[in-house]
N, C-alpha and C positions, 0 to 999 in steps of 0.2 A: 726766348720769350722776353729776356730782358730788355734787348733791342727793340720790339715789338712795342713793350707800353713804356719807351724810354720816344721811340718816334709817334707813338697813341699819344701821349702829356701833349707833345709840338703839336698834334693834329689837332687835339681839343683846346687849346689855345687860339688857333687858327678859325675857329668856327665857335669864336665864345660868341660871337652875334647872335647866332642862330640859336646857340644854348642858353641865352637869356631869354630867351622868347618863349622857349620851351616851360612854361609854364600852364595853369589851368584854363589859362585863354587860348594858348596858343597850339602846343602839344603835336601832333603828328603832321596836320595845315600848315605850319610856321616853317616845314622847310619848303613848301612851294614859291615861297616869295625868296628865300635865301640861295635855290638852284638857279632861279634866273638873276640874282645877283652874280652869282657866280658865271653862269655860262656868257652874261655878258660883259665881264672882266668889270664889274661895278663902275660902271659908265656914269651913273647918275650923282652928280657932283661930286664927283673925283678929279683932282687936277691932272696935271699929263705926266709929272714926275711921281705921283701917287700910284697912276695907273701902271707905270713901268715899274717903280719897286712891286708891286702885286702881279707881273707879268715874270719879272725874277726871280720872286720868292715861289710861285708855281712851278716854275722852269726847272726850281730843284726838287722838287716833290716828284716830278713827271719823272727824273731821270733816274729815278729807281728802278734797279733791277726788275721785269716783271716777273721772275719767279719768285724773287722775294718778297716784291708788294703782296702776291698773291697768299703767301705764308702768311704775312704780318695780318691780312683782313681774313684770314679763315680763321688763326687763332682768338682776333678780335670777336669776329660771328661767334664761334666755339663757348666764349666766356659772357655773351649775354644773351643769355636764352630769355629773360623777360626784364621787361621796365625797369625801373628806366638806366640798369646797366647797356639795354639795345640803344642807350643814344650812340656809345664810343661808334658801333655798327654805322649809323647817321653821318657821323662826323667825319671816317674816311671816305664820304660820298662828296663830304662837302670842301673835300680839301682842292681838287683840278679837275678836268677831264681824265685824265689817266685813272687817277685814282674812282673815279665814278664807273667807270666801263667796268672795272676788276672786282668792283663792291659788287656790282649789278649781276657779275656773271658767280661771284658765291654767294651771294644771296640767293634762297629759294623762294618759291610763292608759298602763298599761305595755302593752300591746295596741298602741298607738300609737308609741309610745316608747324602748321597752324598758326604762325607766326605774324604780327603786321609790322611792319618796318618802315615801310616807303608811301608817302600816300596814293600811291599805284596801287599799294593792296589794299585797299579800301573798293576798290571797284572787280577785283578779282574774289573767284570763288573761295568759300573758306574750305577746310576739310572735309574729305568725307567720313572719317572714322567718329571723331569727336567735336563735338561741335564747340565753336567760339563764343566764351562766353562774354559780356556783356552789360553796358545797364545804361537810364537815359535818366536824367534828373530834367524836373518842369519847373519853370518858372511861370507861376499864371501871373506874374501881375504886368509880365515883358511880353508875354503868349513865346515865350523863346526854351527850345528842347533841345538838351547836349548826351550828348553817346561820348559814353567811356569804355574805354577799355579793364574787364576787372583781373586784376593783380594779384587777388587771391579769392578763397572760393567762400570767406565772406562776403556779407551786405555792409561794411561797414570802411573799406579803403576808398581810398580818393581814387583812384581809378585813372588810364592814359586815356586824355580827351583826343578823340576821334573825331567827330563832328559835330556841327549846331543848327538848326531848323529852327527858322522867325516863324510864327503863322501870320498872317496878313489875306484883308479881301480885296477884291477886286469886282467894283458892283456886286453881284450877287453871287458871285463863288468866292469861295477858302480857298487859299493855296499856302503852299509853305516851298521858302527858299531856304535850301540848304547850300552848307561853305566851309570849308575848311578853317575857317578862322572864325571863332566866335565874338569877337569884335568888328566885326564888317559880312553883315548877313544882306548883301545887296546882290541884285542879278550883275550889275556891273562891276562886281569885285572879281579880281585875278585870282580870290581863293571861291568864286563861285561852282559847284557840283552838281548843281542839278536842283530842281523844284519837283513840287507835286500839287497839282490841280485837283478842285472839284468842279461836282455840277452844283444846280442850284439847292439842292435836298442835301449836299455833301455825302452822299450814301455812293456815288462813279465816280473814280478816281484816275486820274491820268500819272502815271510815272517822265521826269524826261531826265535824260543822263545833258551835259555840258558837251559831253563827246561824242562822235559817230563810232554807236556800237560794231557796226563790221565798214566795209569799202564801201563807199556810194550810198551811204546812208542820208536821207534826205531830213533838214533840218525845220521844226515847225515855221510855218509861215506866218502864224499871228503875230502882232507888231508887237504884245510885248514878250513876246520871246525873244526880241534882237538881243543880243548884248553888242557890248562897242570892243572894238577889232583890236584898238590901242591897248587893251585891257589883258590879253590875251598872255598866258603862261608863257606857251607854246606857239609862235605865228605858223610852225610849219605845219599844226593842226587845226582842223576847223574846228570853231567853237560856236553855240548855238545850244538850240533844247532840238533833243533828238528823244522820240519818244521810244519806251521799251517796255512799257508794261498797263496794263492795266486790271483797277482791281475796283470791286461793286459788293455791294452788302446786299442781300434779298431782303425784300418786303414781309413786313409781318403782320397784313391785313387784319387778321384774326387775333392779334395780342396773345397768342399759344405761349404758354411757357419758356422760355429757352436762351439761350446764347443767341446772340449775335451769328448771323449766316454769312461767310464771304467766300469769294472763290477770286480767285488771282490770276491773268495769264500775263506771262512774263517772257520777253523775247529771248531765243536762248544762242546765242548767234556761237560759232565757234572760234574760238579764240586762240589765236596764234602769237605768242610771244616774239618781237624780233628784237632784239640782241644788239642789234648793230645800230639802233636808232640812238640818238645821243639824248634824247629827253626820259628821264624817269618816270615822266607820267603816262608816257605812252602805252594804250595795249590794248592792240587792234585786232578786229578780227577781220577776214576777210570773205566769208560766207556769212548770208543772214541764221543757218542755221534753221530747225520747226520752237514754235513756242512751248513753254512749260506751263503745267496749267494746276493749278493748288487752290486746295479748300482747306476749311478749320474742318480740324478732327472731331469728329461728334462724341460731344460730355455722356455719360452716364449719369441716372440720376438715381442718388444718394437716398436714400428712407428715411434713415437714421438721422441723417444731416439736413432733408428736407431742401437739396440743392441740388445744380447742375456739378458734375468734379470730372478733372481730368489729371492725371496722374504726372506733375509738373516736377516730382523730384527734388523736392526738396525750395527748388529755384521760387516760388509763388509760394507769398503767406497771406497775402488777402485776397477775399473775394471780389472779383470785379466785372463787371460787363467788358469792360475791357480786354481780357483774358485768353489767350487764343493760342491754338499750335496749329501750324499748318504742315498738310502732306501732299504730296504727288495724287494726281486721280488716276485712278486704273488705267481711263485709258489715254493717260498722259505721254507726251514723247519724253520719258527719260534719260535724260543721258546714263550712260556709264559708270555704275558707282554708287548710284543715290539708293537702290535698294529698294522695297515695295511701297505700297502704298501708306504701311503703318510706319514708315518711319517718320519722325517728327524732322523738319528742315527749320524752322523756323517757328520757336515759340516767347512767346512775349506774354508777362502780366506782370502783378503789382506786388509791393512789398513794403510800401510803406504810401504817406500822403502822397507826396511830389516825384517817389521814384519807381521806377520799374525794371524791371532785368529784360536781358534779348539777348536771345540765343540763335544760333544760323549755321550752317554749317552747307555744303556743295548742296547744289548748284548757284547757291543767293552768295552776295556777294553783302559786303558791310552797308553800305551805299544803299543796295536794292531793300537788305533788311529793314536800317534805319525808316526808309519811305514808308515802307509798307506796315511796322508799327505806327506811325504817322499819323496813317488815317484811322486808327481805334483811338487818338483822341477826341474829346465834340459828343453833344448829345446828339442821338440821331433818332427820335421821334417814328420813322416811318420802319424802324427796324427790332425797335424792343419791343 
């Protein structure tokens, strides 16, 4: 062990770039721009004697034993089970190739884990047993919304920022871009993830991921869904809005009492992890898979309290139209796992002015959650 964090000091030395960034702006997004530094040997005004000491100093990293590297990053995994002990975790990713391929094969998903590490797991499913806890702080005067990750099972820690959603319109629809980097919330940013669409009432919502969820996945063709090519994490994957969900509120013609009605379908493609691919952010499926199709749980109403209540656990202390748990519909295609109809996948509400808690667990992934809390911000008129 001593060996271990006597070569961990060297390794987080080596990767104080990226641990400087790792701050409230930056946080699990900030090693997206650091891995393609890395994979392209920091090309971007580096001289050519710079580039060769950084070709040698890798050279010796590489030529670790691989039975030992692989001891050294299990022990490292082993000792940071949460925030932000998990950057060491990060930081042997960020040391060569070698050393990334060996992070990648003992690291678990969060499926497995409950774990987030890599910003790959942000678009992989979360557990099925327990779900991922959560929470989104708003800024109304920027219209800009950040997901954290919470660190303990108060409302009161600073939480690992996960990601950040601008709203913005576009003529007559709302949409929000989401990015891994909360200082650069553009469709043409390299930490861009994906957006979410409305229509003109904002009550039908279009989901689109950045990536093609399985093979052959075809990309929107509206012009401003381009992004530019240059941009790109990844060149060997195509980049784009590829849609994978969509979600709509019902009408409340009648002004009837009640929560907010929505139902979700959500493409469920199957997902196949490959190993051998040399980018982090990869993770492709290669069948479309049938969709998932979820509603909010229907509240009970209170006498006593004179309101709609749904049994949040503790997680929701104010009331809000906002409010919502969603579940599988009966006659849903479930995968594997998720369990019947009353189980809660995904519930979100309020807790204070500006923030809210989000909770998710299999088959929603951080990414699909985030969205899909989303669109319960906005007055919507045709649905209270």
């Amino acid at each position: 062990m001593a060996l271990g964090k006597a070569l961990l000091s060297r390794v987080s030395s080596s990767s104080a770039g990226w641990q400087r960034r790792d701050n409230e702006a930056g946080g699990v997004g900030g090693q997206a721009e650091d891995e393609e530094d890395i994979e392209e040997g920091g090309r971007d005004g580096a001289s050519t004697a710079a580039a060769s000491g950084q070709e040698e100093e890798q050279g010796r990293w590489a030529s670790i034993l691989p039975e030992l590297l692989r001891e050294i990053v299990r022990r490292v995994e082993a000792g940071g089970e949460r925030w932000p002990m998990r950057k060491d975790v990060v930081s042997c990713a960020c040391v060569c190739r070698s050393w990334r391929e060996v992070t990648k094969g003992v690291v678990r998903p969060p499926l497995e884990t409950g774990k987030i590490t890599f910003p790959s797991s942000l678009k992989q499913p979360g557990p099925a047993d327990t779900p991922i806890q959560c929470f989104i702080k708003r800024n109304k005067m920027s219209s800009t919304f950040y997901l954290y990750l919470s660190l303990t099972q108060t409302f009161m820690d600073k939480g690992k920022f996960l990601l950040a959603a601008r709203r913005f319109r576009h003529g007559a629809h709302i949409g929000y871009i989401i990015s891994l980097n909360a200082d650069d919330l553009s469709q043409g940013s390299n930490a861009y993830m994906g957006k979410l669409r409305s229509d003109f009432l904002g009550i039908n919502f279009t989901i689109y991921d950045s990536r093609p969820p399985y093979d052959g996945a075809k990309a929107s063709s509206s012009r401003v869904s381009r992004r530019f090519a240059s941009k790109q994490i990844s060149p060997q994957v195509s980049a784009g809005n590829f849609e994978i969900g969509r979600l709509s509120y019902k009408f409340n013609l009648l002004k009837s009492r009640g929560p907010r009605r929505m139902c979700c379908s959500l493409h469920h493609p199957v997902v196949v992890q490959d190993s051998s691919e040399e980018d982090l952010l990869k993770s492709k499926a290669h069948v479309p898979g049938k969709s998932l199709v979820l509603q909010n749980k229907a509240p009970r109403w209170h006498e006593h309290l004179q309101c709609w209540c749904l049994n949040f656990h503790g997680r929701v202390t104010v009331a809000s139209v906002k409010n919502f748990q969603l579940v599988a519909t009966a006659d849903s295609n479930r995968p594997g796992g998720i369990g019947d109809e009353e189980m809660v996948l995904l519930q979100f509400g309020k807790v204070g002015d500006d923030m809210f808690t989000m909770d998710y667990r299999q088959p929603l992934s951080a990414f699909q959650a985030f969205a899909i809390c989303l669109t319960s911000f906005g007055t919507k008129f045709a649905c209270e």
